[in-house]
VOGU-3710 file (C-alpha; in Angstrom, 3 decimals, decimal comma):
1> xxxxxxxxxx> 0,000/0,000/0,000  1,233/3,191/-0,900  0,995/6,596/0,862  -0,207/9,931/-0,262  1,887/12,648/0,661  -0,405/15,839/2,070  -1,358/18,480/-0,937  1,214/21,259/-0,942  0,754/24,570/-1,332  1,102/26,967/-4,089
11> xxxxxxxxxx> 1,452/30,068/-2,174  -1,720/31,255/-2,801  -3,339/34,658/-1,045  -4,972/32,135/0,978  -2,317/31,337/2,869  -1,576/34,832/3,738  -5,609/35,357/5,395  -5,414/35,478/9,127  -8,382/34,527/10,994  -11,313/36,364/11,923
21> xxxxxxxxxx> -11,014/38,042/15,121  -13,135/36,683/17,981  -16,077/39,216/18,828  -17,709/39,406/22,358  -20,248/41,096/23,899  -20,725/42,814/27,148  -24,345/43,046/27,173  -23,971/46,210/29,164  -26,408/47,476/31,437  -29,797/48,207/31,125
31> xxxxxxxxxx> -31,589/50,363/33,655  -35,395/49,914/34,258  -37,561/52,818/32,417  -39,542/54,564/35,020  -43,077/53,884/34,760  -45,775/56,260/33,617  -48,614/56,227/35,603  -52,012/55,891/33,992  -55,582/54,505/33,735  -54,481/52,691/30,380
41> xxxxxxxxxx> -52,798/48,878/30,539  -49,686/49,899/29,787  -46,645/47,108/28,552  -42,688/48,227/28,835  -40,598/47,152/26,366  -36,828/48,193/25,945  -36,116/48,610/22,825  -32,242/47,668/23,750  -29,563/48,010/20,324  -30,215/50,253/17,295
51> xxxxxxxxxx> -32,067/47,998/14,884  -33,214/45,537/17,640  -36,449/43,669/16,534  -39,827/44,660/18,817  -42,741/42,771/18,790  -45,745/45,252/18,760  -49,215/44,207/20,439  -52,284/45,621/20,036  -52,273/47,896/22,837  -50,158/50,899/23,338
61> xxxxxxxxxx> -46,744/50,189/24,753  -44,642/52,532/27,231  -41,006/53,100/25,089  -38,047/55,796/24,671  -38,888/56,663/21,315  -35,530/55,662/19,058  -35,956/58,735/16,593  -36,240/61,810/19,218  -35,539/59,645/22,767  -39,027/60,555/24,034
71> xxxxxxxxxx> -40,216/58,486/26,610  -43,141/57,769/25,674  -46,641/55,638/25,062  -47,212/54,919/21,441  -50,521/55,832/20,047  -51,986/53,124/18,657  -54,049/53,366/15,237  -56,206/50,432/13,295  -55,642/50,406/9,484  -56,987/48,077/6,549
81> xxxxxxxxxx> -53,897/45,591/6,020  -53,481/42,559/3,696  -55,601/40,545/5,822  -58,874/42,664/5,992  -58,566/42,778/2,231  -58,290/38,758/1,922  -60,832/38,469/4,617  -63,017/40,684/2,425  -62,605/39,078/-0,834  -62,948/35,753/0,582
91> xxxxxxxxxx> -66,789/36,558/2,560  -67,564/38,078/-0,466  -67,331/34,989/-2,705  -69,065/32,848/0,118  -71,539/35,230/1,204  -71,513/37,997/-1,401  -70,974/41,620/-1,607  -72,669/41,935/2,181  -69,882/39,174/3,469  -67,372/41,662/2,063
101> xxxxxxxxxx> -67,880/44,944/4,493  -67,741/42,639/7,775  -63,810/42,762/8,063  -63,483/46,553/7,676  -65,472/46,767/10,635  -63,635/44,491/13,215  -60,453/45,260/14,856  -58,725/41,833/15,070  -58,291/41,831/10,881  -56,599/45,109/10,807
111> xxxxxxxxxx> -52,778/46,237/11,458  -52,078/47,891/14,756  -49,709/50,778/13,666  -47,381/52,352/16,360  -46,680/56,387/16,441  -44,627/58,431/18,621  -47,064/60,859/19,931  -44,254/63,374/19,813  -42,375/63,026/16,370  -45,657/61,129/14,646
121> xxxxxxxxxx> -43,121/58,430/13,240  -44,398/55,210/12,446  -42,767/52,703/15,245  -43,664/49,749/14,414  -47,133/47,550/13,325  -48,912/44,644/14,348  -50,339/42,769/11,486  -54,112/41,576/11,495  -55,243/38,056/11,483  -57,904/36,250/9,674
131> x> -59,066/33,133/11,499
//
């Protein structure tokens, strides 16, 4: 039986790449935000990083805003989304063109859209649902 000697190499730039450097995080520190008081169910949510991803619910929400570092509670505003419309179109071909205005007047099959009550920028949404 004969042995294979190990490939050799040419010299190649990849020889030359040093490896990645090792990253770590701290995590830091995160300080409670102070709680407004109000008659309203209110939910906290830190919004932690820049770019960080929020889950929205359907109920205004106590946050620093990340555009002009309000703190704030989001005003909360129900829009037609994709779902009333497919809600809409699909009562209408079961129960016709009476079927069809049913979603536009329910809450659960629209998007919850989040504003700063300050700046008036959109925050973040929470998408309807259809059954």
């Amino acid at each position: 039986m004969s042995t294979v000697p190990p490939p050799q190499s040419k010299g190649g730039m990849a020889d030359n790449i040093p490896p990645p450097p090792a990253y770590s995080w701290s995590g830091g520190t995160s300080q409670p935000m102070p709680q407004q008081q109000q008659h309203l169910n209110v939910t906290t949510v830190n919004m932690g990083p820049q770019g960080a991803l929020v889950m929205f619910p359907r109920v205004p929400i106590s946050i620093t805003c990340q555009f002009c570092q309000a703190s704030i509670v989001t005003s909360v505003e129900m829009v037609n989304g994709d779902a009333t419309w497919r809600a809409a179109c699909i009562l209408c071909l079961l129960v016709g063109i009476i079927g069809c205005l049913i979603p536009f007047c329910m809450d659960s099959t629209k998007d919850a859209v989040h504003k700063c009550p300050n700046c008036k920028v959109v925050l973040g949404t929470d998408p309807g649902h259809f059954c």
